[in-house]
TIFIGU-83784 format. One line per field, with one value per residue: residue in three letters; x, y, z of N, C-alpha, C, O in turn. Coordinates in nm, 2 decimals, m for minus. Layout:
REM TIFIGU-83784
r ala/...
npx X/...
npy Y/...
npz Z/...
capx X/...
capy Y/...
capz Z/...
cpx X/...
cpy Y/...
cpz Z/...
opx X/...
opy Y/...
opz Z/...
This chain:
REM TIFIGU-83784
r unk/unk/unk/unk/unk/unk/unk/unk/unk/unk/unk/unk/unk/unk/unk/unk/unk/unk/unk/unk/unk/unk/unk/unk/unk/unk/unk/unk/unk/unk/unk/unk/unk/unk/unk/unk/unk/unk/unk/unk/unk/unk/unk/unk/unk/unk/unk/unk/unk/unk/unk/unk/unk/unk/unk/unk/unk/unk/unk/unk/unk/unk/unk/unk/unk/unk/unk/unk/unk/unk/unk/unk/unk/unk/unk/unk/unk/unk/unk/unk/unk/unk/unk/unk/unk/unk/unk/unk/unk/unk/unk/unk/unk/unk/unk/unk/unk/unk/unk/unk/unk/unk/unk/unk/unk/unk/unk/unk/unk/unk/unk/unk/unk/unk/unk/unk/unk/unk/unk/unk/unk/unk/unk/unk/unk/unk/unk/unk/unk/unk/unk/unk/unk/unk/unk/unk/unk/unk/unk/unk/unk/unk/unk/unk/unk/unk/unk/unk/unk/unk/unk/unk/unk/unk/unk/unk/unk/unk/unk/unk/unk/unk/unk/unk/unk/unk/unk/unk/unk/unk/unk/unk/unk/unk/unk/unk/unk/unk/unk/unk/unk/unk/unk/unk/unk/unk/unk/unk/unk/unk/unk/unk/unk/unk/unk/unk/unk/unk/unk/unk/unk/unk/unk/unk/unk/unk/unk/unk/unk/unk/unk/unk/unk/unk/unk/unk/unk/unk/unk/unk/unk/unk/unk/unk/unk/unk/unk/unk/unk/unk/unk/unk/unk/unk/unk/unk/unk/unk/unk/unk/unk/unk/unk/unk/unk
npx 0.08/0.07/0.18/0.15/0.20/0.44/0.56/0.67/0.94/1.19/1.51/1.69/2.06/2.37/2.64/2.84/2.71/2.82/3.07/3.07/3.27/3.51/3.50/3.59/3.56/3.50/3.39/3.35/3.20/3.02/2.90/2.81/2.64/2.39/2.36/2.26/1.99/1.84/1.84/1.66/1.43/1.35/1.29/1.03/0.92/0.92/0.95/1.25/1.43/1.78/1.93/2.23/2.49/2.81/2.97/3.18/3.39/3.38/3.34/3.19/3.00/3.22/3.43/3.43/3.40/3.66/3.81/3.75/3.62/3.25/3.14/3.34/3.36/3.14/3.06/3.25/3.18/2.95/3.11/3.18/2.97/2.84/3.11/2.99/2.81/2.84/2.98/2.78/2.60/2.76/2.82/2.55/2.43/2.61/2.48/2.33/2.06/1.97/2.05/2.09/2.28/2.21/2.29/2.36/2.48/2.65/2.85/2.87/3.06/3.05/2.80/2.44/2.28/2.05/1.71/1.41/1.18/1.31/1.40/1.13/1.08/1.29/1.27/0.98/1.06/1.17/1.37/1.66/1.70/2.00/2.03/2.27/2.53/2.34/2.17/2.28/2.36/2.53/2.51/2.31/2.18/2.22/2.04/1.78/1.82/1.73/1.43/1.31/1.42/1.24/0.96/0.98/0.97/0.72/0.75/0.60/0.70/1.00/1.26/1.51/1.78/1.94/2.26/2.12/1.79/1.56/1.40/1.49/1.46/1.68/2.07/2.09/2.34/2.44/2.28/2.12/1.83/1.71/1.43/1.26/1.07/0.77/0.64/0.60/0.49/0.60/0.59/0.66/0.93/1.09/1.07/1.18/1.40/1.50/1.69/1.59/1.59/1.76/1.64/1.56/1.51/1.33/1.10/1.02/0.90/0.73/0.55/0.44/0.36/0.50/0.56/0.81/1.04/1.27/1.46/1.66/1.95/2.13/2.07/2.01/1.77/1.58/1.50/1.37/1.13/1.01/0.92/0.74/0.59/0.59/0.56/0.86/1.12/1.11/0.83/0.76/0.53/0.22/0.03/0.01/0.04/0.31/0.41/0.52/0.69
npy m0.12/0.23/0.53/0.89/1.16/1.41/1.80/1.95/1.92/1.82/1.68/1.45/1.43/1.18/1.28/1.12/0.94/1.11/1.03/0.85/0.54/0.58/0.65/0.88/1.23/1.37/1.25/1.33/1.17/1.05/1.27/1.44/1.25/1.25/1.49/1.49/1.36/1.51/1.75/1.63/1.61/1.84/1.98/1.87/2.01/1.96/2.10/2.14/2.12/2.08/1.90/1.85/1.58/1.63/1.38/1.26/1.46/1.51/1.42/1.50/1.41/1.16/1.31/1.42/1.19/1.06/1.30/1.54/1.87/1.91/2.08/2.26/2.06/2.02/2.18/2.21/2.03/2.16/2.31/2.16/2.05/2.29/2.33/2.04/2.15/2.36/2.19/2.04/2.25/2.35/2.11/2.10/2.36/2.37/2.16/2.33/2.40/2.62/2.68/2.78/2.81/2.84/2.91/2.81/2.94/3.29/3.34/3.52/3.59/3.28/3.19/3.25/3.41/3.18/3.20/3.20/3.28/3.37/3.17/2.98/3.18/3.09/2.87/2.83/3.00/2.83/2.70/2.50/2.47/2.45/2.39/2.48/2.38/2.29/2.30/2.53/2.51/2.39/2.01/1.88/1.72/1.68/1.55/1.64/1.92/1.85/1.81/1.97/2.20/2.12/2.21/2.41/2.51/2.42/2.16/1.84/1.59/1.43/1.28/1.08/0.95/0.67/0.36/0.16/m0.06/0.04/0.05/m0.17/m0.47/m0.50/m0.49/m0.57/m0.65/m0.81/m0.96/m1.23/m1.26/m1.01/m0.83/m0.65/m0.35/m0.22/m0.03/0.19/0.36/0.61/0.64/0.31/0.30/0.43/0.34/0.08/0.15/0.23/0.28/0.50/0.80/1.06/1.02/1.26/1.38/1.24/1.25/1.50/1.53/1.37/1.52/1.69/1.54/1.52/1.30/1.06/0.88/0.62/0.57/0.34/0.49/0.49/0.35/0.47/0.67/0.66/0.86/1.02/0.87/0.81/1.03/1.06/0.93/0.61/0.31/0.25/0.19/0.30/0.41/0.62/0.73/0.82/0.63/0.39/0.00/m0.17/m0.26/m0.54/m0.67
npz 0.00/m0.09/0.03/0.11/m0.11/m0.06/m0.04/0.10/0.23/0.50/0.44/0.59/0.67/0.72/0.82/0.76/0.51/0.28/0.28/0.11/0.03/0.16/0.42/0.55/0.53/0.23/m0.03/m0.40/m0.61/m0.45/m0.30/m0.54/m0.71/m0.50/m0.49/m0.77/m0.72/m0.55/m0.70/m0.93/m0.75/m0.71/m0.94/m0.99/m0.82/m0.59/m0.25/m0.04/0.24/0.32/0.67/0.72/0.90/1.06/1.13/0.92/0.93/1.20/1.53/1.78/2.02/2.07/2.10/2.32/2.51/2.55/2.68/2.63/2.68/2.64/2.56/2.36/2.21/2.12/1.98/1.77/1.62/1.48/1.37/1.17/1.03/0.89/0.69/0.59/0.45/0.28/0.12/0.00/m0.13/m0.33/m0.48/m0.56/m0.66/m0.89/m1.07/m1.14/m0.94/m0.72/m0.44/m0.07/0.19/0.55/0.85/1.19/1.36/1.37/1.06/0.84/0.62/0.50/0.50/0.51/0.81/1.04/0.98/1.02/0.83/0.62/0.53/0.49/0.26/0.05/0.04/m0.12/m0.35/m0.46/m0.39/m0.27/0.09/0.33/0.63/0.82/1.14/1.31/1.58/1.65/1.97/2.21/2.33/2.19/1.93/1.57/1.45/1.64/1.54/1.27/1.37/1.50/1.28/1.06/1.19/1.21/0.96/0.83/0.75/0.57/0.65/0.77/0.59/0.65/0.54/0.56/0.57/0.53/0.50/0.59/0.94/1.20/1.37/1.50/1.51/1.16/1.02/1.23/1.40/1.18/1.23/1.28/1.21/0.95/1.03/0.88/0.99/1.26/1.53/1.76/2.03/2.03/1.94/2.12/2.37/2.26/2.25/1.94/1.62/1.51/1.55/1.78/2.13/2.19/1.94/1.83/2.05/2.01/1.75/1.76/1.98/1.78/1.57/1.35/1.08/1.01/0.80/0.76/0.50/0.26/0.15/m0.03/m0.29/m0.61/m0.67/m0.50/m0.30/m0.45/m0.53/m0.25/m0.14/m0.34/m0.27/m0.26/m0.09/0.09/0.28/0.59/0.86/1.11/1.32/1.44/1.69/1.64/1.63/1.53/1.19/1.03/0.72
capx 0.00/0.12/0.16/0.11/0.30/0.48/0.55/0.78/1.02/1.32/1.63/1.88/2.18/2.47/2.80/2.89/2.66/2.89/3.20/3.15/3.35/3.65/3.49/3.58/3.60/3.35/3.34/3.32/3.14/2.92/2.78/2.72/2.53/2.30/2.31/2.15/1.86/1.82/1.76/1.55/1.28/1.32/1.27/0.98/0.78/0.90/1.04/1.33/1.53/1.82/2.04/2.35/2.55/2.93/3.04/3.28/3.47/3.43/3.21/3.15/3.03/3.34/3.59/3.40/3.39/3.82/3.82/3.76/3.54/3.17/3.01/3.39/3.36/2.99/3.11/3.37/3.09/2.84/3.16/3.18/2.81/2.92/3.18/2.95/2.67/2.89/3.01/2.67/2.53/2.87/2.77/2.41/2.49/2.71/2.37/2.20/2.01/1.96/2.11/2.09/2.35/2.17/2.40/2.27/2.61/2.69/2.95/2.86/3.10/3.03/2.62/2.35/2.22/1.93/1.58/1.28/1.05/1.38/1.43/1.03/1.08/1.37/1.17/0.86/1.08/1.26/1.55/1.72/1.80/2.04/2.07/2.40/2.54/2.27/2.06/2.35/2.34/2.59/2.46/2.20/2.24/2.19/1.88/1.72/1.80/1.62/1.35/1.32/1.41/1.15/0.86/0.97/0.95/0.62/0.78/0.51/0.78/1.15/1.31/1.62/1.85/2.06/2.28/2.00/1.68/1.47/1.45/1.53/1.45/1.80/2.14/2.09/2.46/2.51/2.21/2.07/1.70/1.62/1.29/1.20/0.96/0.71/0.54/0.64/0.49/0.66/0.65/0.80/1.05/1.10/1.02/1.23/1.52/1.57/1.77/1.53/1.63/1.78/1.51/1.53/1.45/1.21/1.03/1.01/0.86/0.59/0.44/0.39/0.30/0.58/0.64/1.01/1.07/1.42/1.50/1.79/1.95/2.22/1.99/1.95/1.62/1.48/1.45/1.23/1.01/0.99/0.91/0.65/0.42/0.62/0.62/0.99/1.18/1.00/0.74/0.73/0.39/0.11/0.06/m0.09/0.13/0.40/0.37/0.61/0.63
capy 0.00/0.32/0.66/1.02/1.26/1.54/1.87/2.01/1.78/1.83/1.57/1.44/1.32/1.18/1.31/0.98/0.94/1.21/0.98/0.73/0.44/0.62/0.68/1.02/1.32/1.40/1.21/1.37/1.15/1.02/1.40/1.40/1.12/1.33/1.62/1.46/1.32/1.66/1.84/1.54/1.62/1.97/2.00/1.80/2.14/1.96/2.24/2.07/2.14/1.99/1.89/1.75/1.60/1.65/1.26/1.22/1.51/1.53/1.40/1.55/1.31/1.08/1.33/1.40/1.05/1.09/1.37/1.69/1.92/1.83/2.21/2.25/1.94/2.03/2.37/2.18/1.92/2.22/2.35/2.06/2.04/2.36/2.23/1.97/2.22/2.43/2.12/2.01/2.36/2.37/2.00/2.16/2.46/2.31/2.14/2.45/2.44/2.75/2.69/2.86/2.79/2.92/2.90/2.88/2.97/3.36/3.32/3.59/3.59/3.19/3.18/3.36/3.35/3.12/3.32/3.13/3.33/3.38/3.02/2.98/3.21/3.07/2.74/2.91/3.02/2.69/2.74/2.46/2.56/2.36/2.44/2.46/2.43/2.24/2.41/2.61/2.51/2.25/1.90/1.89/1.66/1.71/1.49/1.76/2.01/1.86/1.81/2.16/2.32/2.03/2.23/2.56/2.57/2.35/2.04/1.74/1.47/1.40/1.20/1.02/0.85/0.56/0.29/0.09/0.00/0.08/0.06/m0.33/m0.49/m0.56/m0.50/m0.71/m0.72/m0.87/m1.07/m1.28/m1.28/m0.92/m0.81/m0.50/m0.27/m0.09/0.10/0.21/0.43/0.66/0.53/0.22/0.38/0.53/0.20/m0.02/0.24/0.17/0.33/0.62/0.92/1.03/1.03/1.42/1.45/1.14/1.30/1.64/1.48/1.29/1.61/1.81/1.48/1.49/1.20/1.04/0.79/0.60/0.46/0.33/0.62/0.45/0.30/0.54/0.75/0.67/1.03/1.11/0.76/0.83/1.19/1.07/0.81/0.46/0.21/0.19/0.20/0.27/0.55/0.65/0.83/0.84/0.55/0.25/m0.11/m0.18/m0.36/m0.60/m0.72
capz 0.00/m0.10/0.13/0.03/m0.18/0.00/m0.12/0.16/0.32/0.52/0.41/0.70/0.59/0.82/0.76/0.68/0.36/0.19/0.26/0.04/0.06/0.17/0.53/0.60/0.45/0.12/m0.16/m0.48/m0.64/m0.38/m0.30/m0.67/m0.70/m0.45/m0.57/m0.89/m0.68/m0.47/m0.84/m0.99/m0.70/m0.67/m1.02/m1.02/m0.77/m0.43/m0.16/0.01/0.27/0.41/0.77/0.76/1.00/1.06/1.14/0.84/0.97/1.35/1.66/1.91/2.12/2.09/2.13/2.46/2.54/2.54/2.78/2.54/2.70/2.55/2.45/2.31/2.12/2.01/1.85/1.67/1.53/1.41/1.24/1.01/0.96/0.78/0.62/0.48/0.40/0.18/m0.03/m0.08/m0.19/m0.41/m0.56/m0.62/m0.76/m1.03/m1.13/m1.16/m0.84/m0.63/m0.32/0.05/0.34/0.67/0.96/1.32/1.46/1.28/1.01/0.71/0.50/0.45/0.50/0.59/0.92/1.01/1.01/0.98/0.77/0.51/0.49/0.40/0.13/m0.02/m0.05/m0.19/m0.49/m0.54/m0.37/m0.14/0.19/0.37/0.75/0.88/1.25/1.44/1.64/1.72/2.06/2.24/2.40/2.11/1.78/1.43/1.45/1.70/1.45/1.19/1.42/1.53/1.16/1.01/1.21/1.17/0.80/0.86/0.64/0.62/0.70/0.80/0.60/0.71/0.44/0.61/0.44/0.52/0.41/0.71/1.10/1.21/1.58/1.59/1.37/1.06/1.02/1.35/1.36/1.10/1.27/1.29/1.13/0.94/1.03/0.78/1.01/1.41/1.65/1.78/2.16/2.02/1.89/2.22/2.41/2.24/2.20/1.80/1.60/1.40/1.57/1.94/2.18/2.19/1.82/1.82/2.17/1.99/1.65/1.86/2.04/1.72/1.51/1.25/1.01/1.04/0.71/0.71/0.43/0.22/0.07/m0.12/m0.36/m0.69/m0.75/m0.36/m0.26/m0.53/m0.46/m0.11/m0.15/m0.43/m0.21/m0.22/0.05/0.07/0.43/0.74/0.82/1.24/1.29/1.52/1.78/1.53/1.69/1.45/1.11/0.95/0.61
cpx 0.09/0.11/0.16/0.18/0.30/0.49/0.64/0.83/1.18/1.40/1.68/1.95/2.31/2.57/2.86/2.84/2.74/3.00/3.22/3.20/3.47/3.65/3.48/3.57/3.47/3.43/3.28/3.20/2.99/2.81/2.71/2.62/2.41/2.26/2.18/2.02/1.82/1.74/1.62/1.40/1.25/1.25/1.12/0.84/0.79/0.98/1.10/1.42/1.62/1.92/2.12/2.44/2.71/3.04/3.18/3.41/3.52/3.29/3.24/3.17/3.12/3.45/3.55/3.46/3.61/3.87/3.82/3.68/3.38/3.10/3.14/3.39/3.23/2.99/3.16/3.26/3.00/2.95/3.16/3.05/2.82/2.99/3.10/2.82/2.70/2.94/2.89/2.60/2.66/2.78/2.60/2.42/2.57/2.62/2.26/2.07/2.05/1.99/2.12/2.17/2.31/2.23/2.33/2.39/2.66/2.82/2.90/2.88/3.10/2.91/2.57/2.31/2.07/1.80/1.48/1.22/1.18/1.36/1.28/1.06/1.15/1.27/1.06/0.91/1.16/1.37/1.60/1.75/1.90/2.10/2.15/2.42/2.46/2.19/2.16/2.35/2.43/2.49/2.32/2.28/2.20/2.03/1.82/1.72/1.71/1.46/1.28/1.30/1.26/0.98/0.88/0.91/0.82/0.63/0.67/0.60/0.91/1.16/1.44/1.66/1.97/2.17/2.19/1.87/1.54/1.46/1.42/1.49/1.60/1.90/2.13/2.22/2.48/2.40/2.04/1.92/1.56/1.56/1.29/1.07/0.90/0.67/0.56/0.57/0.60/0.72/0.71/0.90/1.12/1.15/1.13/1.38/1.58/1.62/1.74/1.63/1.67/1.70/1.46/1.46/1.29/1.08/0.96/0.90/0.68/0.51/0.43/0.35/0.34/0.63/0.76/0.99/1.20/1.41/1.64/1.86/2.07/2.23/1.92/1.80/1.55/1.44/1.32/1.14/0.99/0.89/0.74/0.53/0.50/0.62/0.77/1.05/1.05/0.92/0.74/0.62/0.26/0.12/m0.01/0.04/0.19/0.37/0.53/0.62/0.63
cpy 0.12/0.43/0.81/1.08/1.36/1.62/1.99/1.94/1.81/1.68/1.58/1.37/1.28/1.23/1.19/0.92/1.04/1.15/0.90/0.59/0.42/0.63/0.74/1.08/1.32/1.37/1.24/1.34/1.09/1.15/1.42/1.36/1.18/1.41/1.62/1.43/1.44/1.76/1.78/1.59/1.77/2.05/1.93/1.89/2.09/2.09/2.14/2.14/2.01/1.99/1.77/1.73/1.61/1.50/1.22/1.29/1.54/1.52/1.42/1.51/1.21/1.10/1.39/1.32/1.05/1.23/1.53/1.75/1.94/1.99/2.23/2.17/1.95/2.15/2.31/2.07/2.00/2.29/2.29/2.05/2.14/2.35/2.15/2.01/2.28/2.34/2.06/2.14/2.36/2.23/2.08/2.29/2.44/2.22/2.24/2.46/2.57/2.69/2.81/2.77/2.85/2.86/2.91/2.95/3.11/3.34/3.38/3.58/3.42/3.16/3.28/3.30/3.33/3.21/3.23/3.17/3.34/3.24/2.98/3.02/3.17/2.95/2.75/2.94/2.93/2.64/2.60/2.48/2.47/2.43/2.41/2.46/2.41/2.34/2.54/2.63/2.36/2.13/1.85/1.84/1.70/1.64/1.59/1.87/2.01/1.86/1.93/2.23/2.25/2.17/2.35/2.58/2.48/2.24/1.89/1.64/1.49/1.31/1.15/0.90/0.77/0.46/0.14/0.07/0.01/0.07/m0.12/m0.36/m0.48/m0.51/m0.59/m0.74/m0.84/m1.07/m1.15/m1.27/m1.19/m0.91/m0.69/m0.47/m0.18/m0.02/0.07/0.33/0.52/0.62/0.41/0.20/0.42/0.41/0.09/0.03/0.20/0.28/0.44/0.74/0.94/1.06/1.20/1.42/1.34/1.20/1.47/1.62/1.42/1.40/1.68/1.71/1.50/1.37/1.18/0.90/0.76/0.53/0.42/0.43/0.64/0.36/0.41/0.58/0.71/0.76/1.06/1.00/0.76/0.94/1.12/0.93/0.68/0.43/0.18/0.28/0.17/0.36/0.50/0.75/0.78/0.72/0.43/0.12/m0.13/m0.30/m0.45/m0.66/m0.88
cpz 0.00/0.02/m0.01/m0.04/m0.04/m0.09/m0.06/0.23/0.33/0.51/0.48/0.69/0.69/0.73/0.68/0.55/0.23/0.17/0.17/0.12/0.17/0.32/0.63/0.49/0.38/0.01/m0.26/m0.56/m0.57/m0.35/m0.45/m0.72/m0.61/m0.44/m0.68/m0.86/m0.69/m0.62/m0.91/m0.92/m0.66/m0.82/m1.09/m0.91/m0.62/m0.37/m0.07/0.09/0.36/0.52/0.75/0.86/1.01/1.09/1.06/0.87/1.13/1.42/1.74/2.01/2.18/2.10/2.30/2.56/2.60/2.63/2.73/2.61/2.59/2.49/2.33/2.16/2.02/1.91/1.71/1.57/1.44/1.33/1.08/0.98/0.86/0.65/0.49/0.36/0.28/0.07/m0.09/m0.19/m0.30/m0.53/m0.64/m0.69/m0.91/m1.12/m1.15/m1.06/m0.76/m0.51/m0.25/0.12/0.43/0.80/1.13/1.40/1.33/1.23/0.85/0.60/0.43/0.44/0.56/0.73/0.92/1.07/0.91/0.84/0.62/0.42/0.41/0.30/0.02/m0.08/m0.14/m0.35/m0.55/m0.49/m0.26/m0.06/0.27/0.53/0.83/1.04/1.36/1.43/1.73/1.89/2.12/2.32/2.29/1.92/1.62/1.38/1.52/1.64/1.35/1.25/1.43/1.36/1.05/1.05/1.16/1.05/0.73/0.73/0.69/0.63/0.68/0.71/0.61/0.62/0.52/0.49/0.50/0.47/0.51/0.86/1.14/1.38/1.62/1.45/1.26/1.00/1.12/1.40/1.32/1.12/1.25/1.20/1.07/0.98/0.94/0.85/1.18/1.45/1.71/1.93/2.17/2.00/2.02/2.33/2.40/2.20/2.02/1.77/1.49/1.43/1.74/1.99/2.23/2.09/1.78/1.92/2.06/1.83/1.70/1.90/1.92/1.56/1.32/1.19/1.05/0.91/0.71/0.61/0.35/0.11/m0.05/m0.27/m0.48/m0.69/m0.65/m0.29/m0.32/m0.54/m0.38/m0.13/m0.26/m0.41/m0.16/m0.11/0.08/0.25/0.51/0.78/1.00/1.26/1.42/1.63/1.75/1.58/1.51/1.33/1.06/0.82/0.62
opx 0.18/0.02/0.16/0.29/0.21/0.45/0.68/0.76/1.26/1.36/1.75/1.94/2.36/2.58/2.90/2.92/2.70/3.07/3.33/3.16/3.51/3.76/3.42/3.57/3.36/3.51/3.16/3.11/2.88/2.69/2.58/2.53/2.30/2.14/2.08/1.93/1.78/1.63/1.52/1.29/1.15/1.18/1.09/0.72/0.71/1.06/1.03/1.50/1.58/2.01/2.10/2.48/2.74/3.16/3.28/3.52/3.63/3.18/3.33/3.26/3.12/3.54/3.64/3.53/3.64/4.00/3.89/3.62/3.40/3.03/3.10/3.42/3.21/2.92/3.13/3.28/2.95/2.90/3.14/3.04/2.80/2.95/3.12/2.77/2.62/2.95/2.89/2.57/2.59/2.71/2.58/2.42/2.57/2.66/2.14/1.98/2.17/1.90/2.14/2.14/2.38/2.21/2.26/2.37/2.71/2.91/2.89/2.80/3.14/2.90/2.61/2.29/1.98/1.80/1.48/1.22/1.13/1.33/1.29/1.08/1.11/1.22/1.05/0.85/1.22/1.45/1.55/1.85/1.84/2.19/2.12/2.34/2.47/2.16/2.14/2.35/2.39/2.39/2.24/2.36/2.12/1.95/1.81/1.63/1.63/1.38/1.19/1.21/1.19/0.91/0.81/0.81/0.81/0.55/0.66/0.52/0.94/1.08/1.50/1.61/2.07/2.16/2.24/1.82/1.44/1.57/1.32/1.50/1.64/1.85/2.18/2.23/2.52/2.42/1.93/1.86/1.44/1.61/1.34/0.97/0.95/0.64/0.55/0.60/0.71/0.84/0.79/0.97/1.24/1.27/1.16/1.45/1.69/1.60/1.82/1.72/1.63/1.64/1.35/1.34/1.18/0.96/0.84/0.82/0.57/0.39/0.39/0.32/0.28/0.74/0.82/0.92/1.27/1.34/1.73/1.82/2.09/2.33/1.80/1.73/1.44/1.34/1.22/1.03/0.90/0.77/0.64/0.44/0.47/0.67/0.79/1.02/0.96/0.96/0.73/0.64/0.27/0.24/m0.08/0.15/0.13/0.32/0.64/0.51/0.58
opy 0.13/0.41/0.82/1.04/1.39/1.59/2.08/1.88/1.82/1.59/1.68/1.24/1.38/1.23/1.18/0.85/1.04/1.19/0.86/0.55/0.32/0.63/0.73/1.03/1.30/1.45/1.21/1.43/1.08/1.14/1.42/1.42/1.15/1.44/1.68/1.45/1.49/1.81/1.84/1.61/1.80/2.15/1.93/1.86/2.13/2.16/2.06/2.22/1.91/2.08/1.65/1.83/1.59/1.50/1.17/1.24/1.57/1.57/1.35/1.52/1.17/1.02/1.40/1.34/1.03/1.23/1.62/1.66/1.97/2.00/2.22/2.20/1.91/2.19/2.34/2.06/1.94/2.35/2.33/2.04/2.10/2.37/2.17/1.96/2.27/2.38/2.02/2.12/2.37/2.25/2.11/2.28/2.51/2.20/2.23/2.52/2.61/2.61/2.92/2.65/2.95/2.74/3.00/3.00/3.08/3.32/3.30/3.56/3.41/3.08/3.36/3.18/3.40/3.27/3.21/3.09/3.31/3.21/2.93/2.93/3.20/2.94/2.66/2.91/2.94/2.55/2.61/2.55/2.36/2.51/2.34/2.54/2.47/2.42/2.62/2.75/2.25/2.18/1.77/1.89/1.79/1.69/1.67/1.94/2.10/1.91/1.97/2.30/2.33/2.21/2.39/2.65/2.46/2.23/1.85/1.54/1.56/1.22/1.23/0.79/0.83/0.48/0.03/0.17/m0.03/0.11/m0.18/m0.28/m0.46/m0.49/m0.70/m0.83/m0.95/m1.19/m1.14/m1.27/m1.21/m0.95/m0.60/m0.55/m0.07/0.09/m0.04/0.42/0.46/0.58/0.38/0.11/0.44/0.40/0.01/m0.03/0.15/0.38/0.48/0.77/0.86/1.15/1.23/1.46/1.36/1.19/1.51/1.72/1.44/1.39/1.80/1.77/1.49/1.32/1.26/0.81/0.85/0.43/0.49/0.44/0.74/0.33/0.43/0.49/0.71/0.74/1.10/1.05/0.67/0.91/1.17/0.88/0.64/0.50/0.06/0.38/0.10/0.46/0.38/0.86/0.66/0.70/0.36/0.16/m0.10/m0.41/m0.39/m0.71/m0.95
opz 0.09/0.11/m0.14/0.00/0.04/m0.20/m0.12/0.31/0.24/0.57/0.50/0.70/0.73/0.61/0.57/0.48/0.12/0.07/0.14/0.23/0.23/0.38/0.74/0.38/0.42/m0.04/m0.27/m0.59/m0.62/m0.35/m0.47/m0.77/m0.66/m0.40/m0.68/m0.94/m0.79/m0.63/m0.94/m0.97/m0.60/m0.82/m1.21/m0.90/m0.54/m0.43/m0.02/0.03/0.42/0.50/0.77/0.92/0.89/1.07/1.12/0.85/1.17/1.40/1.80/2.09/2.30/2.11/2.39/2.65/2.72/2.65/2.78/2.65/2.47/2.39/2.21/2.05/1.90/1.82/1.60/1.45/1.34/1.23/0.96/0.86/0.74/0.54/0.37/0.27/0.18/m0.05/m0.20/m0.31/m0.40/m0.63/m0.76/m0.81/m1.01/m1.24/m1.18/m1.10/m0.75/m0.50/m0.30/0.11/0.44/0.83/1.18/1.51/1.22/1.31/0.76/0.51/0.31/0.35/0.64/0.76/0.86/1.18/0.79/0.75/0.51/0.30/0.30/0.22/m0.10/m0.19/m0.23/m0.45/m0.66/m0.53/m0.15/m0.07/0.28/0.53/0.93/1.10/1.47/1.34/1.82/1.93/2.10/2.38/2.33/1.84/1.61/1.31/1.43/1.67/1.32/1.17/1.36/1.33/0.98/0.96/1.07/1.03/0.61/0.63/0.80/0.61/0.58/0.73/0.53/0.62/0.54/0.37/0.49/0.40/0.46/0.90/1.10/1.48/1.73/1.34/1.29/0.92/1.09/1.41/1.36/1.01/1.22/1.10/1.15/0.97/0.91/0.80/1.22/1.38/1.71/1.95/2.26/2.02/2.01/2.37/2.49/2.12/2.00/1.84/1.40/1.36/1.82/1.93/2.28/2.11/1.72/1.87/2.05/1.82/1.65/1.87/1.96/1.45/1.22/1.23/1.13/0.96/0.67/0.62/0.40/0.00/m0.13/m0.35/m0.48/m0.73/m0.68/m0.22/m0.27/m0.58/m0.38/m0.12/m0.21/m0.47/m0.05/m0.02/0.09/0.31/0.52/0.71/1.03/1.20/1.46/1.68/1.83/1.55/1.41/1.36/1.06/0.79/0.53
C-alpha cells in the first residue's frame, strides 16, 4: 500500500553518507550522486530542505567521550556540519540548483544566518535551503536540529537516508533474525530504543505529530520515490502497533 506525496520535506543526511566508501572526508562522487537526486525532486515542484551531520569530519560526542570538553567538542561538530553544508550547496549549484547555506552559529562571510520566515521564502521560490550548524546550541544533535528546523518551516515529514533500508528490531549485520519494520509508532520507537532518531529529536517529533521515514539512501532515485508516495523503508507516525512485512 502506498503513502502520500509530500510537497515540503526536510532531508537528513549523516555526515557519513557524503564519505563514500572512503569513510571520512566527502566524496566527490558520492555528494554528486545526491546532488543529482536533490535536483531530480526539486525539479519536479517539491520544496526541500536539508540537515547534515558533521560525522565524516568530527564528533563531538566521541571526542567528549576521550576527555575533550563536550560544548567544546559540540562547536567543533556544528563547524563541520558547515563544512558539509557548503560542499553540498557547491555540488548543487554546479547542477543548476539554487542553493541557500543558513548557519545557526553567525558566520557571514560563508552563509547567511538562520531566520525562519527567510528560509520559507527561499523554498517558496525553489531554492534549497540547507541548515548549517545544528541548532546552534551545544549537547544537542543534528537529528534535533532537523526536528526543530522540520517544524519551523512547517515540512510534512522528516526523512532520514541511512545505508539501510529501514528501521530493524536488531542489527541485521550482527544478527541474522532481525525483522524490518514498515510502520512504528513513535513510543515504540522510544520504548524499544531503535535506531530512528535520538530520543530528543524522536520526543520532539511525537508532540507536534511529524512523520520520520528512514529509508535506504544509497539506492539510486529513492529520494524522489519516497518523497512521491512509495512504501519503501519505514514510516514512524502516530501511535498504530507496529507492522512487519
Amino acid at each position: 500500500m502506498g503513502r502520500q506525496s509530500y510537497k515540503r520535506v526536510l532531508l537528513k543526511l549523516s555526515g557519513e553518507s557524503l564519505a563514500g566508501d572512503q569513510g571520512y572526508g566527502i566524496d566527490p562522487a558520492t555528494i554528486g550522486a545526491i546532488a543529482t537526486e536533490i535536483r531530480d525532486v526539486v525539479e519536479d515542484g517539491v520544496q526541500l530542505a536539508l540537515v547534515i551531520g558533521g560525522g565524516n569530519i568530527f564528533r563531538g560526542l566521541a571526542a567528549s567521550s576521550k576527555g575533550m570538553d563536550r560544548a567544546s567538542a559540540d562547536y567543533m561538530g556544528m563547524l563541520a556540519t558547515v563544512i558539509n553544508s557548503l560542499a553540498m550547496q557547491d555540488a548543487l549549484e554546479k547542477l543548476g540548483v539554487s542553493t541557500r547555506v543558513q548557519s545557526a552559529i553567525a558566520m557571514q562571510e560563508v552563509a547567511e544566518p538562520y531566520i525562519r520566515r527567510r528560509a520559507v521564502r527561499h523554498l517558496e521560490k525553489g531554492r534549497v535551503v540547507i541548515f548549517g550548524a545544528g541548532t546552534g546550541n551545544p549537547y544537542f544533535t543534528t537529528d534535533t536540529a532537523a526536528s526543530l528546523r522540520a517544524m519551523e518551516i512547517n515540512a510534512q515529514v522528516i526523512l532520514k537516508g541511512t545505508k539501510v533500508d529501514g528501521v530493524y528490531s536488531a542489527d541485521p549485520k550482527k544478527d541474522p533474525a532481525a525483522v524490518r519494520y514498515t510502520e512504528l509508532s513513535y513510543i515504540e520507537v522510544l520504548q524499544q530504543g531503535l535506531q530512528v532518531m535520538d530520543a530528543t529529536a524522536t520526543s520532539l517529533c511525537m508532540d507536534n505529530n511529524l512523520p520520520i521515514i528512514v529509508f535506504d539512501l544509497t539506492t539510486p532515485g529513492n529520494i524522489k520515490k519516497v518523497i512521491g508516495g512509495e512504501a519503501i523503508g519505514t514510516i514512524v507516525q502516530g501511535d498504530e502497533p507496529c507492522r512487519k512485512p
